[in-house]
N, C-alpha and C positions, 0 to 999 in steps of 0.2 A: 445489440448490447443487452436488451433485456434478457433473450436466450443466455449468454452467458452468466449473468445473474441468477437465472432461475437453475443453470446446470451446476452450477456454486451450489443452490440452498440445496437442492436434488443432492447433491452428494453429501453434504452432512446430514441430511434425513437419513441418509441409505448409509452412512458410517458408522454401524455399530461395528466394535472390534470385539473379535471372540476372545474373551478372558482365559478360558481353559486353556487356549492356543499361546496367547501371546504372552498373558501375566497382565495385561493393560485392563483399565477401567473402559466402558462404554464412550466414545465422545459425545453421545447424548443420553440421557433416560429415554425408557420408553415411554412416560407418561407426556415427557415433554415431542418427541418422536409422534405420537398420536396426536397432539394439541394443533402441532405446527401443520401435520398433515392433514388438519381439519379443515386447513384455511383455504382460502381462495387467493390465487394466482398472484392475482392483485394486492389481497392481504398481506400474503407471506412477502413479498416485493417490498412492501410498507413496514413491515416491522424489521425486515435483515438491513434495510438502508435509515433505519430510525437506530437502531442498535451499531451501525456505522458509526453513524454522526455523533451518539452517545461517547463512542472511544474517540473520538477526534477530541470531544470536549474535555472530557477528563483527560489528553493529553496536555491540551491548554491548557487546563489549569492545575494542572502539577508544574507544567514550564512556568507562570508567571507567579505561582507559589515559590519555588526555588529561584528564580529572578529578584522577584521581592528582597528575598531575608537575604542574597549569595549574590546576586549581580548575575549580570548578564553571562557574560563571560563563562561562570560556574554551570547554570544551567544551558547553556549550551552543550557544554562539554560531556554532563552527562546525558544531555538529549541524542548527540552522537553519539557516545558509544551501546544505549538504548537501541536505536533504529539501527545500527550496523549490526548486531546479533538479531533484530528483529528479519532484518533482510535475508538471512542465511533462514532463520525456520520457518518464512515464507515460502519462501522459493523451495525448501524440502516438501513441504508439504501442497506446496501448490503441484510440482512437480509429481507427485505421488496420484492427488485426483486429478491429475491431468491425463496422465502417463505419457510424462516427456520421462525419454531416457538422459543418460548424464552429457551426452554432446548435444544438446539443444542450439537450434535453427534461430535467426533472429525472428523469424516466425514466430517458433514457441514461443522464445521470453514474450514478444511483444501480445501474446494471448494471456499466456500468465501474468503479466505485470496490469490488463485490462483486468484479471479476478483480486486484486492487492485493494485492501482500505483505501490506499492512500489514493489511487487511481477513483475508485467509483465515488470517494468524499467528495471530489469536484466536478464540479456540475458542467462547467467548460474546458474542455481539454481537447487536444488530440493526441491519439496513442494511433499511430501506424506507421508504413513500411515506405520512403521513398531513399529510390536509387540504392536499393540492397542496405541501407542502413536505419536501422529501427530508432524512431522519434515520438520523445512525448514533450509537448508543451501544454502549460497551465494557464490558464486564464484565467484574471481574476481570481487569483486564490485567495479561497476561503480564510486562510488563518492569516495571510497579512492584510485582508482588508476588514476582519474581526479587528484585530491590534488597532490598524489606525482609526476605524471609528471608536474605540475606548483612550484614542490621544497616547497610543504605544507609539513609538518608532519601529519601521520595520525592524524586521526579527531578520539578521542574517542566516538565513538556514542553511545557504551551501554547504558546509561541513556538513552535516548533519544529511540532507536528504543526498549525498555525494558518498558518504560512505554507505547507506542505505542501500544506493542502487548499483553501487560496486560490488558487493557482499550478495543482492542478490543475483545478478546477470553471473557472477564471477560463479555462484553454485550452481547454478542452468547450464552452464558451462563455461568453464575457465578460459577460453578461448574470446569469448565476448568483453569487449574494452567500453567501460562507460565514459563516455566523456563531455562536459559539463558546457555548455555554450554560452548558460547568461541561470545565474540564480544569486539573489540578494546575499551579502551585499554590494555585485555586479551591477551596473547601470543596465536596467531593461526598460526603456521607451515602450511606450504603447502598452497594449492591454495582459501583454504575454508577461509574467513574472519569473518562468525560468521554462528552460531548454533544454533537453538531455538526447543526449546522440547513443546510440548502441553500435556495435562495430564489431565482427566476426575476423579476428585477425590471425 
């Protein structure tokens, strides 16, 4: 896991885009390019997984900002369709520093979807490969057991993380079918809070 982490930052270190060529901006400065490179192993691991959590937080709380004033319901609604176009410029560009071509392998996704925020946010999970169909489950996830120690009710997220990983599997390759096993507000017993199946059909 850590290797894939460090091959993630490795590649945004190393992704300057040639301006002349393409018409794009740099995705990093060089001043920043040198800073990062300065770091140790360790360091840089610590600051890409602190800058993680940092976006998880601020997506909290825009959701419970718009929940607040709009109701549940409201911010739901645009939390889904947020994560369902965020899934698609994932998966392009994970796709890109990866170099999966466009019929991806449940292999592929399931290495690409190990380099997604969403994936390395949680500290307990499992993302792998049984019986030729690709599986991630969450444990104890982070954002609904944030809510219920501030006295939330779970947060039904299905919509929301369903069209997420339909949009990205679906741009890995269209062939790939997500299909949803147990995510709130679904009954999940035990520690597991949702289940997602991948399928090469």
């Amino acid at each position: 896991m850590l290797e894939d982490i460090f091959l993630f930052i490795k590649w945004i270190l190393c992704s300057v885009v040639d301006v002349d060529k393409s018409g794009k901006k740099p995705y990093i400065s060089e001043m920043d390019r040198e800073f990062l490179g300065s770091l140790s192993r360790e360091r840089l691991l610590e600051v890409m997984m602190f800058n993680i959590r940092n976006i998880w937080r601020v997506d909290g709380l825009y959701f419970q900002g718009i929940e607040k004033r709009f109701g549940t319901e409201v911010a739901t609604e645009i939390d889904a369709e947020t994560w369902a176009t965020m899934g698609i410029l994932e998966a392009k560009a994970l796709k890109s520093m990866l170099g999966i071509g466009g019929g991806a392998s449940i292999e592929d996704l399931m290495h690409a979807l190990r380099h997604t925020s969403w994936v390395l946010d949680h500290l307990e999970k499992e993302v792998k490969v049984e019986g030729g169909r690709g599986v991630v489950r969450i444990i104890n996830c982070r954002t609904q057991v944030a809510r219920l120690n501030k006295g939330l009710p779970e947060f039904p997220c299905k919509r929301v993380r369903h069209g997420y990983l339909i949009n990205f599997a679906r741009e890995m390759n269209p062939k790939i079918r997500c299909i949803c096993s147990r995510c709130p507000p679904d009954p999940h017993p035990g520690e597991v809070w949702c289940e997602w199946h991948f399928i090469l059909e």
